[in-house]
C-alpha positions, -999 to +999 in steps of 0.1 A: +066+602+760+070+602+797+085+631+822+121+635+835+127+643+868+092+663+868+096+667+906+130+680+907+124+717+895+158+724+903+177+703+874+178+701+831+181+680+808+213+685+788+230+659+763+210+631+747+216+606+718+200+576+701+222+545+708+222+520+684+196+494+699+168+519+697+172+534+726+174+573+738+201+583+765+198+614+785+214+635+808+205+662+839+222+686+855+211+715+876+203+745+863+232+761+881+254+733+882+251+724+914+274+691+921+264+657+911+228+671+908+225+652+876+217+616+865+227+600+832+188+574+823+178+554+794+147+553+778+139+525+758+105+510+746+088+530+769+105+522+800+128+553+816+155+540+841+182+561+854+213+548+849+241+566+874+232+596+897+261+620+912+269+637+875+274+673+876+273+682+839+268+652+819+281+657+779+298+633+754+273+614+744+280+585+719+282+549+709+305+527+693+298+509+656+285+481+668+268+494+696+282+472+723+299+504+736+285+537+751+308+572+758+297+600+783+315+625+804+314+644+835+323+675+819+327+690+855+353+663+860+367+666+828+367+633+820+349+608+796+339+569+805+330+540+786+308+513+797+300+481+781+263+472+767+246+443+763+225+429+733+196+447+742+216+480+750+216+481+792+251+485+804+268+460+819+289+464+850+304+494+858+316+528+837+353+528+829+376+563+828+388+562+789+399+598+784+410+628+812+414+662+801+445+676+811+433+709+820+411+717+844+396+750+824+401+724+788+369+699+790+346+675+767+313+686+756+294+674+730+309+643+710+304+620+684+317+586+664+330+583+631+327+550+613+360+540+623+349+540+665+370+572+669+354+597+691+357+635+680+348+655+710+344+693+716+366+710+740+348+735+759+376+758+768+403+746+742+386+761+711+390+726+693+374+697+683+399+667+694+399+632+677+404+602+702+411+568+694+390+537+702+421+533+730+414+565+746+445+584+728+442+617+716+452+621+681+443+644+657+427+684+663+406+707+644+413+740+654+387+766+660+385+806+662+363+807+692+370+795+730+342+773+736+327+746+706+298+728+724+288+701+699+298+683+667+280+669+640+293+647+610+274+639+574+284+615+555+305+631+531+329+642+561+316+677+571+322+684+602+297+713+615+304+725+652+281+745+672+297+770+700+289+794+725+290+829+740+281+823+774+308+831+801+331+845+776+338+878+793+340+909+773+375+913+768+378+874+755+348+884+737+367+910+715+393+881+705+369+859+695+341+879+680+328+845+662+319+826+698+280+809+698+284+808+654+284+773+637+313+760+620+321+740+590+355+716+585+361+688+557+378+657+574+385+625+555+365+604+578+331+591+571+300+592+596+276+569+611+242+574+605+219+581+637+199+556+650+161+557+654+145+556+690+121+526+688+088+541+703+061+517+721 
């Protein structure tokens, strides 16, 4: 559809999700994680415009119900903003801090909303997928066997399926948590929202 930071051999896309106006957010990061090497851009009926620069590891990911909210983190900085959209989906002023992890070795990855506007976020680090409220209060956990779940997904019935990974888990971690870069499956009595489409020009 078009190219991302083609010139900039040096950095990745990472997270990415429809919001609920059509269009298709998307983070980059460098491939080593350089500092605030990424950018956080919007693609939407054909036009790509970045959005912020200075990320290091963008992550989280995710929109409120009625769309007039966006989520994303600076996993680096362990912390997770909201900013404000407009009709048509562009944000309006300024990103806001809404949740900070308080551990430095505990941060968000991958995240999603539930029909209520609660985020449920992976922990990288924590081995648990944490529920926070539309206020930016941590509530809820699900607990996992492994150290690091990157991403979770929600149907509509309330499974809860978690990817996670083996990379950087050194051996002797490793040993303790045999399960690390498996899937994982939880029942919560939440339901989901359905994901958007991407309107295409």
């Amino acid at each position: 559809l078009c190219d991302l930071e083609a010139d900039s051999p040096g950095t990745r896309s990472n997270d990415g999700r429809a919001d609920r106006q059509g269009g298709f957010w998307i983070g980059t990061m460098g491939k080593e994680a350089e500092v605030e090497a990424g950018a956080l851009y919007r693609y939407y009926k054909g036009e790509l415009r970045c959005l912020r620069r200075g990320l290091t590891i963008p992550n989280s990911l995710c929109f409120s119900p009625d769309g007039m909210t966006a989520y994303f983190a600076d996993s680096a900085l362990g912390t997770i903003y909201r900013w404000m959209l407009g009709p048509d989906g562009w944000p309006i002023g300024a990103p806001v801090p809404f949740y900070q992890s308080t551990s430095p070795d505990e941060v968000p990855d991958g995240a999603i909303t539930d029909s209520s506007g609660a985020l449920w976020v992976a922990i990288w680090g924590g081995g648990r997928i944490q529920r926070i409220t539309e206020q930016g209060e941590p509530r809820e956990v699900v607990t996992l066997p492994v150290p690091q779940p990157s991403c979770p997904a929600l149907t509509p019935d309330g499974r809860l399926f978690v990817t996670s990974a083996r990379e950087g888990v050194d051996p002797m971690a490793l040993a303790e948590a045999p399960r690390s870069g498996s899937v994982f499956l939880a029942q919560l009595p939440v339901r989901a929202l359905s994901e958007p489409k991407v309107i295409l020009p």
